[in-house]
FIKOLZA-1660 file (N, C-alpha, C; in steps of 0.1 Angstrom, whole numbers, plus 5000, padded with zeros to 4 digits):
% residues 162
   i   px   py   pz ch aa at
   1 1042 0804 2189  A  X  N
   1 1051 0797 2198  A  X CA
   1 1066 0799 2193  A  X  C
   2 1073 0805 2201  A  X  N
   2 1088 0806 2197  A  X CA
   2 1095 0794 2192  A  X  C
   3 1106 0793 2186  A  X  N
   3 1113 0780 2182  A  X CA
   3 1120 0777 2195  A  X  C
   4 1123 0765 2199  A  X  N
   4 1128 0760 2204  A  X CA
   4 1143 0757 2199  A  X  C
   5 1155 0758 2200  A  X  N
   5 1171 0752 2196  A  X CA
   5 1171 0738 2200  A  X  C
   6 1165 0733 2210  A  X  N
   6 1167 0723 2214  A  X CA
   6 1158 0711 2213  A  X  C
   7 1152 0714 2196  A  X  N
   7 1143 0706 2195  A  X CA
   7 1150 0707 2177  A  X  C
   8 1152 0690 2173  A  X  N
   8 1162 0692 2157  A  X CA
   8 1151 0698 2150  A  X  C
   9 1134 0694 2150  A  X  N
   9 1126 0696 2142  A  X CA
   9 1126 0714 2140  A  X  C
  10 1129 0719 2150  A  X  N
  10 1128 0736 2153  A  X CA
  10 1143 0743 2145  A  X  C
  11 1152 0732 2145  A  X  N
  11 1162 0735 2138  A  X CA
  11 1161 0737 2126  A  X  C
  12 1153 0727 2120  A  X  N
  12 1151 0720 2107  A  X CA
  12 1140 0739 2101  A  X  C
  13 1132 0740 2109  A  X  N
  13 1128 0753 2103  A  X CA
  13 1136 0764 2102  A  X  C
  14 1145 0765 2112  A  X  N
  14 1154 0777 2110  A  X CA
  14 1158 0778 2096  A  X  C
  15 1163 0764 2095  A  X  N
  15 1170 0759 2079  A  X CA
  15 1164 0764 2068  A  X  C
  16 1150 0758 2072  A  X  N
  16 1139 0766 2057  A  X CA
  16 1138 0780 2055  A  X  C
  17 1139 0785 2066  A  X  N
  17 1137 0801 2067  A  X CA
  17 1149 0808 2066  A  X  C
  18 1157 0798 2058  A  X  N
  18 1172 0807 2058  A  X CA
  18 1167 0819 2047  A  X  C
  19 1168 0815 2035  A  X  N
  19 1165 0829 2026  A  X CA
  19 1154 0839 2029  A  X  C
  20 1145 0837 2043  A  X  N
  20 1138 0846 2044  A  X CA
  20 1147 0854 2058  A  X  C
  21 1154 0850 2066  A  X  N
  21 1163 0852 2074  A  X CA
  21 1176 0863 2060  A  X  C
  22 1183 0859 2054  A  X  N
  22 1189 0864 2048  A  X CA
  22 1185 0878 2040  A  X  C
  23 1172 0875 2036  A  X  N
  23 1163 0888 2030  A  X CA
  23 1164 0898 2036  A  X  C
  24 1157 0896 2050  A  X  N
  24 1159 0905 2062  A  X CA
  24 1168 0914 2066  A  X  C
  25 1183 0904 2067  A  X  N
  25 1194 0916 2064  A  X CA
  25 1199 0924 2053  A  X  C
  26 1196 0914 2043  A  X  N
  26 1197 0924 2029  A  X CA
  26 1188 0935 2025  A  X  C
  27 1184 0935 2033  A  X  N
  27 1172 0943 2031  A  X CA
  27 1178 0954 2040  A  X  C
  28 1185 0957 2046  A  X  N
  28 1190 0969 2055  A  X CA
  28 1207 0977 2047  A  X  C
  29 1207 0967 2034  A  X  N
  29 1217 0972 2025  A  X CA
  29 1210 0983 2020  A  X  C
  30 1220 0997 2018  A  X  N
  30 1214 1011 2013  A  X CA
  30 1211 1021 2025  A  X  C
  31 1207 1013 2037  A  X  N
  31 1197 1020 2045  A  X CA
  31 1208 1028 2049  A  X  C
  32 1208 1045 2050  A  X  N
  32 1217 1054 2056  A  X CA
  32 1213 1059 2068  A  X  C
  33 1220 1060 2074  A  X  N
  33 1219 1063 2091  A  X CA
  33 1223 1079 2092  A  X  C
  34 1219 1083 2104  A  X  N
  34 1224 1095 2108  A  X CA
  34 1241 1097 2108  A  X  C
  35 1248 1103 2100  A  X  N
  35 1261 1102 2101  A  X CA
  35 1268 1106 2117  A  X  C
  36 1260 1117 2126  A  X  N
  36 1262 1124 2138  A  X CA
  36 1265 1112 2150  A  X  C
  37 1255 1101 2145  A  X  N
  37 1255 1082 2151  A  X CA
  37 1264 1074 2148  A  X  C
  38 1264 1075 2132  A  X  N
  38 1262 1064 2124  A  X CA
  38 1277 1065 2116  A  X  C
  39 1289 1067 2116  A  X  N
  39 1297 1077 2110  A  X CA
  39 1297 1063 2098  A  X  C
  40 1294 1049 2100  A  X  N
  40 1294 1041 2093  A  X CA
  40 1285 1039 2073  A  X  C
  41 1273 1046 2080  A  X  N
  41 1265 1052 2077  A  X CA
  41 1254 1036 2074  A  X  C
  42 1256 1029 2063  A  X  N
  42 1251 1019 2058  A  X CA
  42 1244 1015 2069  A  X  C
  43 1230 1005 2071  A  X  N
  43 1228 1001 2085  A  X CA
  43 1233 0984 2082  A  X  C
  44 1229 0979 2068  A  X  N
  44 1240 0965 2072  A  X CA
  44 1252 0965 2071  A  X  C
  45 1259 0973 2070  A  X  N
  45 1274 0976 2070  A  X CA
  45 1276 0974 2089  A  X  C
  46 1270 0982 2093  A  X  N
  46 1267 0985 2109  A  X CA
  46 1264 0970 2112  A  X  C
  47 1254 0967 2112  A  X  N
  47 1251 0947 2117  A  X CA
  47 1261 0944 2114  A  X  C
  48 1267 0941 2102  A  X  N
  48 1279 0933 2103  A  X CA
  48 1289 0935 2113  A  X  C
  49 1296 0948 2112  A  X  N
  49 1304 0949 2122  A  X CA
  49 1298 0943 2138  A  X  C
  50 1287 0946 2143  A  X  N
  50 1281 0943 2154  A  X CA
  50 1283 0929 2156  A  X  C
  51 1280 0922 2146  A  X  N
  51 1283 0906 2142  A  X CA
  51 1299 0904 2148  A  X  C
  52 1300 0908 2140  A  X  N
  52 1317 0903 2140  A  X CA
  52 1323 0905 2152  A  X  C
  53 1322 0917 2159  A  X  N
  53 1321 0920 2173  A  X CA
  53 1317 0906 2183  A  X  C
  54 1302 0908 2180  A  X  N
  54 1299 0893 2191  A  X CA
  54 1308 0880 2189  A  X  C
  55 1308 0879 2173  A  X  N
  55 1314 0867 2169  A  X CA
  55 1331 0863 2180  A  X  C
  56 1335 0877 2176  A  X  N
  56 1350 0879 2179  A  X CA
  56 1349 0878 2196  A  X  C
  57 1341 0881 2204  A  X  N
  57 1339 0883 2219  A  X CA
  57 1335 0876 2226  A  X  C
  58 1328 0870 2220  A  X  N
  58 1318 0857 2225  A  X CA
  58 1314 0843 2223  A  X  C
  59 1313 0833 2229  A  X  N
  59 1314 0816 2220  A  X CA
  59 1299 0813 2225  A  X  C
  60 1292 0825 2224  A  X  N
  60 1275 0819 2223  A  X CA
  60 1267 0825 2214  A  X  C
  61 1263 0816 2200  A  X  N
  61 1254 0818 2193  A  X CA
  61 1245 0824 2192  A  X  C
  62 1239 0827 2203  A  X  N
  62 1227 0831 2204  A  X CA
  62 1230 0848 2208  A  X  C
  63 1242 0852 2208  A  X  N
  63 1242 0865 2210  A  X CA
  63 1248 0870 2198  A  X  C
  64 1255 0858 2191  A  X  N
  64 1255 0863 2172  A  X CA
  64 1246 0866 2171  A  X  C
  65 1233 0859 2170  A  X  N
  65 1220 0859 2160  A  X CA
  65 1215 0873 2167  A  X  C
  66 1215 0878 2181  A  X  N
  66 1208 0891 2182  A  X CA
  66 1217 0900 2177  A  X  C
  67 1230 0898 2180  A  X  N
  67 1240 0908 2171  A  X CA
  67 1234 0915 2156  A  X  C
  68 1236 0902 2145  A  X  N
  68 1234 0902 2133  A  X CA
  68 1219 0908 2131  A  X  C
  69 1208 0899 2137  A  X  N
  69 1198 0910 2134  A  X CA
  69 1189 0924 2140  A  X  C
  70 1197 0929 2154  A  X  N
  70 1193 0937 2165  A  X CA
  70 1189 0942 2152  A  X  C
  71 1193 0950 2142  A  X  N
  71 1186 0960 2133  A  X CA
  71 1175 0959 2123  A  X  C
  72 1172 0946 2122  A  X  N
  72 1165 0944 2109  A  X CA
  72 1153 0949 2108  A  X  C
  73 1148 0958 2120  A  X  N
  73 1139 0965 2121  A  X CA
  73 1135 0978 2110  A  X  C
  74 1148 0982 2112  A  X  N
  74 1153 0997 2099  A  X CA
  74 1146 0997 2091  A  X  C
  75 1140 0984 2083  A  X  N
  75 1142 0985 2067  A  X CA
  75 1123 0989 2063  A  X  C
  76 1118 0984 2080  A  X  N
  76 1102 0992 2079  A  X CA
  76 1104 1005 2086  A  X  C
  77 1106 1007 2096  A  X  N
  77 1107 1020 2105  A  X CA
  77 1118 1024 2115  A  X  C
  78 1127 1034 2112  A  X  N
  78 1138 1033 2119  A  X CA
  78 1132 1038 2134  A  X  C
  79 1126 1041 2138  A  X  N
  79 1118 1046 2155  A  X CA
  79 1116 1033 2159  A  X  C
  80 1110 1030 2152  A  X  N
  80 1101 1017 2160  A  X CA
  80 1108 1004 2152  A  X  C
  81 1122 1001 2153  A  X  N
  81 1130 0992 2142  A  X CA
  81 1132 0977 2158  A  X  C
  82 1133 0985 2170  A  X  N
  82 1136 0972 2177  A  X CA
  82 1121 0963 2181  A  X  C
  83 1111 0968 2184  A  X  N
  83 1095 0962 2183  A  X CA
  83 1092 0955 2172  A  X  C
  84 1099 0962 2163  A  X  N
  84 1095 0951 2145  A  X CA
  84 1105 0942 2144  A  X  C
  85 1117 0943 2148  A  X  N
  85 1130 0936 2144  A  X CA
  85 1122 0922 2154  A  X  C
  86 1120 0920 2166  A  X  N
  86 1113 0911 2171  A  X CA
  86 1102 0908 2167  A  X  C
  87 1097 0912 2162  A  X  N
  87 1084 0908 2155  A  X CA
  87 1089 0898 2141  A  X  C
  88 1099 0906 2136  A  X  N
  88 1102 0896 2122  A  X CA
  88 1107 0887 2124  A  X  C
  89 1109 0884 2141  A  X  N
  89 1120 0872 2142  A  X CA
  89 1112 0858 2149  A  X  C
  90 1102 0866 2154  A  X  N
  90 1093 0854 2168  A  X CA
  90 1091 0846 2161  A  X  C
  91 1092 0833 2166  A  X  N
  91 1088 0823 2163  A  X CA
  91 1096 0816 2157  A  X  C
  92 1113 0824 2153  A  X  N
  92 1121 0815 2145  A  X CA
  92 1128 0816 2158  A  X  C
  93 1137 0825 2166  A  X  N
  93 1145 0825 2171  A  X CA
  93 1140 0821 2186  A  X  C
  94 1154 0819 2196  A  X  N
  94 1146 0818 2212  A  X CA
  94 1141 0829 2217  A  X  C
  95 1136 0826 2223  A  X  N
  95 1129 0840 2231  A  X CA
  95 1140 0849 2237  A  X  C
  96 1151 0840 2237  A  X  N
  96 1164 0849 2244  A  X CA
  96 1164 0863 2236  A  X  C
  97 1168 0856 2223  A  X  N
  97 1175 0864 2212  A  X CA
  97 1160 0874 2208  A  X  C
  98 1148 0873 2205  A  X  N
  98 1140 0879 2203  A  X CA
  98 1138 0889 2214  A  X  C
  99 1140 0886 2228  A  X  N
  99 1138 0899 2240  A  X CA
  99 1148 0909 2238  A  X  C
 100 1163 0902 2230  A  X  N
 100 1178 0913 2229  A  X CA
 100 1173 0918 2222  A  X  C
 101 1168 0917 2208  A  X  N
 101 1163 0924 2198  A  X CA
 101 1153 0934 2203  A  X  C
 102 1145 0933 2207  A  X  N
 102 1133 0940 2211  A  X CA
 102 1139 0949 2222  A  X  C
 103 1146 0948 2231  A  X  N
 103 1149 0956 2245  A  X CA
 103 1164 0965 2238  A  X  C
 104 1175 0957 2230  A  X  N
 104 1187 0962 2225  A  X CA
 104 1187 0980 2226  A  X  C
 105 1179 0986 2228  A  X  N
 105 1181 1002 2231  A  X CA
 105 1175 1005 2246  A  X  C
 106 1169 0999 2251  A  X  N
 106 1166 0999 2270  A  X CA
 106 1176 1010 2272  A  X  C
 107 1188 1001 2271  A  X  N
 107 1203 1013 2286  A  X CA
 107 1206 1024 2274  A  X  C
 108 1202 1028 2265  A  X  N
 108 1201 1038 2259  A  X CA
 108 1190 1050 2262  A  X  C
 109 1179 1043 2266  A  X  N
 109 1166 1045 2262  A  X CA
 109 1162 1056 2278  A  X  C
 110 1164 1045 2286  A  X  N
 110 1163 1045 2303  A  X CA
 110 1174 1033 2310  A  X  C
 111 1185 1043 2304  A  X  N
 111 1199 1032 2314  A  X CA
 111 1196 1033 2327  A  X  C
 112 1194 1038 2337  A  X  N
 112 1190 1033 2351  A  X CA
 112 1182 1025 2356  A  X  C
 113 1168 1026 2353  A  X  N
 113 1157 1020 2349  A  X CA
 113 1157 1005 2343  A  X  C
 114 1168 1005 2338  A  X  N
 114 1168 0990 2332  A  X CA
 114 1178 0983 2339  A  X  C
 115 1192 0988 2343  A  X  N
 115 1194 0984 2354  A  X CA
 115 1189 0981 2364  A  X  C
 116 1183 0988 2372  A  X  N
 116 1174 0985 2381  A  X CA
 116 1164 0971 2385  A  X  C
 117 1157 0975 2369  A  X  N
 117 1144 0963 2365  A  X CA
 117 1154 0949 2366  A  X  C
 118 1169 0952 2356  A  X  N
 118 1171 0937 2357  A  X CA
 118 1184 0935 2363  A  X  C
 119 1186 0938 2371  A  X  N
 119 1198 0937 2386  A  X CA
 119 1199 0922 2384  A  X  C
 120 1211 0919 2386  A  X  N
 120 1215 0907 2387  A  X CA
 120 1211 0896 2380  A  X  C
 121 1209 0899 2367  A  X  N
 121 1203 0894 2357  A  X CA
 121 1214 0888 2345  A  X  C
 122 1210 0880 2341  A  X  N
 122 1221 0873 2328  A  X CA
 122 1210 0881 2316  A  X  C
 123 1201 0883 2319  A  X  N
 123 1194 0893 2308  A  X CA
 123 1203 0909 2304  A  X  C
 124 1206 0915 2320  A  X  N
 124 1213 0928 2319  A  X CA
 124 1229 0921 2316  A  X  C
 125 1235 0911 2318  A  X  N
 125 1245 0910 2313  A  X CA
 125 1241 0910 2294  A  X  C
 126 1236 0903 2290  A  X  N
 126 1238 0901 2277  A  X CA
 126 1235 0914 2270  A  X  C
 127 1223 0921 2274  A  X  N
 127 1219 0933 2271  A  X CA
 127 1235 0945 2269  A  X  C
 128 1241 0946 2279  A  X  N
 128 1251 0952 2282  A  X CA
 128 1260 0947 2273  A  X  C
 129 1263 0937 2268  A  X  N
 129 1270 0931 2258  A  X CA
 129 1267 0936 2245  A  X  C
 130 1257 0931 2244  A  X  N
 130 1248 0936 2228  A  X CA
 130 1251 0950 2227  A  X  C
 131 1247 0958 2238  A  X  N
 131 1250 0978 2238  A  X CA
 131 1265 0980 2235  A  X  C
 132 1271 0972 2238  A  X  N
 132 1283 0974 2238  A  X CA
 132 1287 0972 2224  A  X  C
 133 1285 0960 2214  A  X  N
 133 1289 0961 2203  A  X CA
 133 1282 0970 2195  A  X  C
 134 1271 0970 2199  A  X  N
 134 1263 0979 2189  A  X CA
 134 1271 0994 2188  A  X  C
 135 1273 0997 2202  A  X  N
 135 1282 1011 2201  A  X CA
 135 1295 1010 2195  A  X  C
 136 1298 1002 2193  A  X  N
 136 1316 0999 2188  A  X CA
 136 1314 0997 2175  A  X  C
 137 1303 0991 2165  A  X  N
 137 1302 0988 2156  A  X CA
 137 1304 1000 2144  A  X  C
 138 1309 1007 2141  A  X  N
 138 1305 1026 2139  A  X CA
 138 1313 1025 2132  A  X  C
 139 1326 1019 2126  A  X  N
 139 1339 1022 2117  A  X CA
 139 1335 1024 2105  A  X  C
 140 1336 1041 2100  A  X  N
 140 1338 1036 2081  A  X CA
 140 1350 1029 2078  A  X  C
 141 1355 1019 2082  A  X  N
 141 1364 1010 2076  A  X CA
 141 1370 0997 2077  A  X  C
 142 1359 0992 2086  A  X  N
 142 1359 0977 2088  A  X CA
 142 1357 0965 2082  A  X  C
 143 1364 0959 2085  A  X  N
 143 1365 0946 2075  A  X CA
 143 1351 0935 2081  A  X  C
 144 1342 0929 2076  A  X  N
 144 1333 0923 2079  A  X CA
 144 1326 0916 2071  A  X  C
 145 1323 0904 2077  A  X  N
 145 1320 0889 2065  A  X CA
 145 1308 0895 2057  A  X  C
 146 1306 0887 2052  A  X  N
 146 1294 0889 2038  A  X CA
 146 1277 0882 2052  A  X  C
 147 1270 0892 2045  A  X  N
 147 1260 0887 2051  A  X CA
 147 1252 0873 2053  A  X  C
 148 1252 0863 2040  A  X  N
 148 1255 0846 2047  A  X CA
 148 1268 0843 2049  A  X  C
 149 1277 0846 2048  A  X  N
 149 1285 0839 2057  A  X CA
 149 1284 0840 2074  A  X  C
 150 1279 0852 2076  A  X  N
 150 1275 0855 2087  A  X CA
 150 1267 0845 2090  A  X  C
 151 1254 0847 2081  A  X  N
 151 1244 0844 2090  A  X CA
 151 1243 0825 2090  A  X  C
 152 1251 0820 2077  A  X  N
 152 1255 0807 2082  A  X CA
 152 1264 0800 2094  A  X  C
 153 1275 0808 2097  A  X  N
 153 1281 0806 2108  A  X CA
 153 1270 0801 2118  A  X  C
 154 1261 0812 2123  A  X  N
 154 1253 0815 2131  A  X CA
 154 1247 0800 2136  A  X  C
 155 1237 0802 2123  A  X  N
 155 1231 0786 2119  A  X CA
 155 1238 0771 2123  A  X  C
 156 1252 0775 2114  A  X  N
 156 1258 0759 2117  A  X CA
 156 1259 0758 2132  A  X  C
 157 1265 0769 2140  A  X  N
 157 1266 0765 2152  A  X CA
 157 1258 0764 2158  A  X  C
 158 1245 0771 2159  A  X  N
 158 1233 0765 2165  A  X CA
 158 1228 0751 2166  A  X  C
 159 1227 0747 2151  A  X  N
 159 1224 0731 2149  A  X CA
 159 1234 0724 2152  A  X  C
 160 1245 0728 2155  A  X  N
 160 1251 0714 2161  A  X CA
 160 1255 0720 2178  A  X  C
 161 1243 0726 2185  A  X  N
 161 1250 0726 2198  A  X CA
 161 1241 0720 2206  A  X  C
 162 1232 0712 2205  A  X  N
 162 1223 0702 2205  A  X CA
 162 1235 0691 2217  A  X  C
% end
């Protein structure tokens, strides 16, 4: 069963599962990317920026948290990194953020096709948001928070939007 935000007890887990949440992204430290993609190269170097992006664009938490860990897939298989990145996350996060993770390559993948499927959709908005930082995220030279700082921002604002 996915977590619920709007339940403190569901909160209260997120909290426990911080250092296994934080693992996750640390764990994408080293990972080198296709430079032809990636001119960033690092893949948590890449999340962060993506982070900071949403952080900077957006005043809804819940598209930090797909921001920060759209990738945490990488660190088992970069092909199949969005199917596992949801996988490592069910049950902690909403199903919102778990579908962004899982789908975050769709309008890459079959951009018509997914427009299509989700026309008029706050799904194809957020999606389109997410694609969007994810594509911008690419600077060898950006400035971007430490990976808990990130990922506590995230947290604090969740738990107190109750």
């Amino acid at each position: 069963m996915l977590a619920d935000f709007n339940d403190a007890g569901n909160k209260a887990i997120i909290y426990e599962q911080r250092e296994y949440l934080l693992e996750l992204l640390l764990s994408l430290d080293g990972i080198i990317q296709s430079p032809e993609y990636h001119p960033e190269s690092d893949a948590l170097y890449h999340t962060l920026q993506v982070f900071e992006l949403a952080y900077q664009n957006s005043a809804d938490p819940e598209l930090w948290l797909a921001a920060l860990f759209h990738d945490v897939g990488k660190s088992v298989d970069s092909k199949n990194h969005a199917q596992i990145g949801a996988e490592m996350v069910a049950g902690l996060f909403p199903e919102r953020v778990v579908w962004l993770i899982e789908h975050h390559l769709d309008l890459m993948i079959s951009p018509g096709k997914t427009r299509q499927r989700l026309a008029n959709t706050q799904r194809l908005t957020d999606l389109t948001q997410l694609r969007n930082w994810d594509l911008a995220g690419r600077s060898p030279t950006a400035i971007v928070r430490l990976p808990d700082e990130a990922l506590d921002i995230t947290l604090s604002v969740l738990s107190h939007s109750i």
